[in-house]
C-alpha positions in Angstrom: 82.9 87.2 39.6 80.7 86.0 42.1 77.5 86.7 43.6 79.3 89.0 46.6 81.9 90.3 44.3 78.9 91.4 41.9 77.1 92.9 44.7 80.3 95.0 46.0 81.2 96.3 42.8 77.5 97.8 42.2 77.9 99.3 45.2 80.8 101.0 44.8 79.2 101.9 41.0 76.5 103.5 42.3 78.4 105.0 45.6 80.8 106.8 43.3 77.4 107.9 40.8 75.7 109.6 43.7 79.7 111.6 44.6 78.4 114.5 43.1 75.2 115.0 44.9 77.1 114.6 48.1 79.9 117.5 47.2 76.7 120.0 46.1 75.5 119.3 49.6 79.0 120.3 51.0 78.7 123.4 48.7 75.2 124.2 50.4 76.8 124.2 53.5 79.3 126.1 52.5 77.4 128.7 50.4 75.4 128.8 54.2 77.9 129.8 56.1 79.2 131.9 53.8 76.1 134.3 53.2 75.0 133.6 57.0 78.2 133.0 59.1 76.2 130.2 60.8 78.9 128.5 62.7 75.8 125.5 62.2 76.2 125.2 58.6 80.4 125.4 59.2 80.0 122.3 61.7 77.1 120.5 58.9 80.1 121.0 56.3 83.1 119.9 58.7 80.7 116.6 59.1 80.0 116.1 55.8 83.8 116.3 54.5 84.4 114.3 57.6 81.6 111.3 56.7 82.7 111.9 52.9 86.3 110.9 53.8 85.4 108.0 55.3 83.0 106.3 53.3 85.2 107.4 49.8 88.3 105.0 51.2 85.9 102.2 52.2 84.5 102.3 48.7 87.8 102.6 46.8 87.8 106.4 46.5 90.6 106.6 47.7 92.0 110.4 46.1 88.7 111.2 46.9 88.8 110.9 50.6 92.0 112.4 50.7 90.8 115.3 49.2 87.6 115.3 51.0 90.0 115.2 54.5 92.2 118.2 53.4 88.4 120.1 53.3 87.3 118.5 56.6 90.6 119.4 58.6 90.5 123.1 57.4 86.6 123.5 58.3 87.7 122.6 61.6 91.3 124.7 61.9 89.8 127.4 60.1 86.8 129.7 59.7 87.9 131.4 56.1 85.8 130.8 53.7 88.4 131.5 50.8 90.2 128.5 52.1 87.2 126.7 52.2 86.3 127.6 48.7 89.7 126.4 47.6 89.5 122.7 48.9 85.6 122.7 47.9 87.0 123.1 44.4 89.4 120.7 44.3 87.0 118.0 45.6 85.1 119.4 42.7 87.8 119.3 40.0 88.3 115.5 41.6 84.8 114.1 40.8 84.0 115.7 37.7 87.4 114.0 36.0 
């Protein structure tokens, strides 16, 4: 492995060590909105999924991102929380395996 090739895969170690930090903040957002109905936190957690999606394909997450895009699309389609809750915990169930 190379110097480039070592430098990538550390990344991408210590990208998919800090998942779970990223999905609490998504549950902050969503534990906002929730117990505020601030239509601010609901946009922060659409973003987040959104960003989270993204950057778990470039890094070889690649379930990840799906799972984090099925969250991102219903934050936007959709304002209930149950849903919400629902793709949160499979994100959840995702990283924690």
């Amino acid at each position: 492995m190379n110097e480039l090739e070592q430098k990538l895969a550390e990344l991408n170690k210590r990208y998919g060590a800090d998942l779970g930090d990223r999905v609490e903040g998504l549950e902050g957002f969503l534990s906002e909105y929730v117990s505020s109905g601030s239509k601010i936190a609901l946009e922060k957690l659409y973003k987040g999924a959104h960003a989270l999606a993204g950057s778990a394909k470039t890094f070889g997450f690649a379930d990840v991102s799906v799972v984090a895009k099925k969250l991102e699309l219903s934050a936007r389609e959709s304002d209930d929380a149950e849903i919400l809750f629902v793709r949160l915990s499979e994100l959840k169930k995702l990283i924690s395996s």
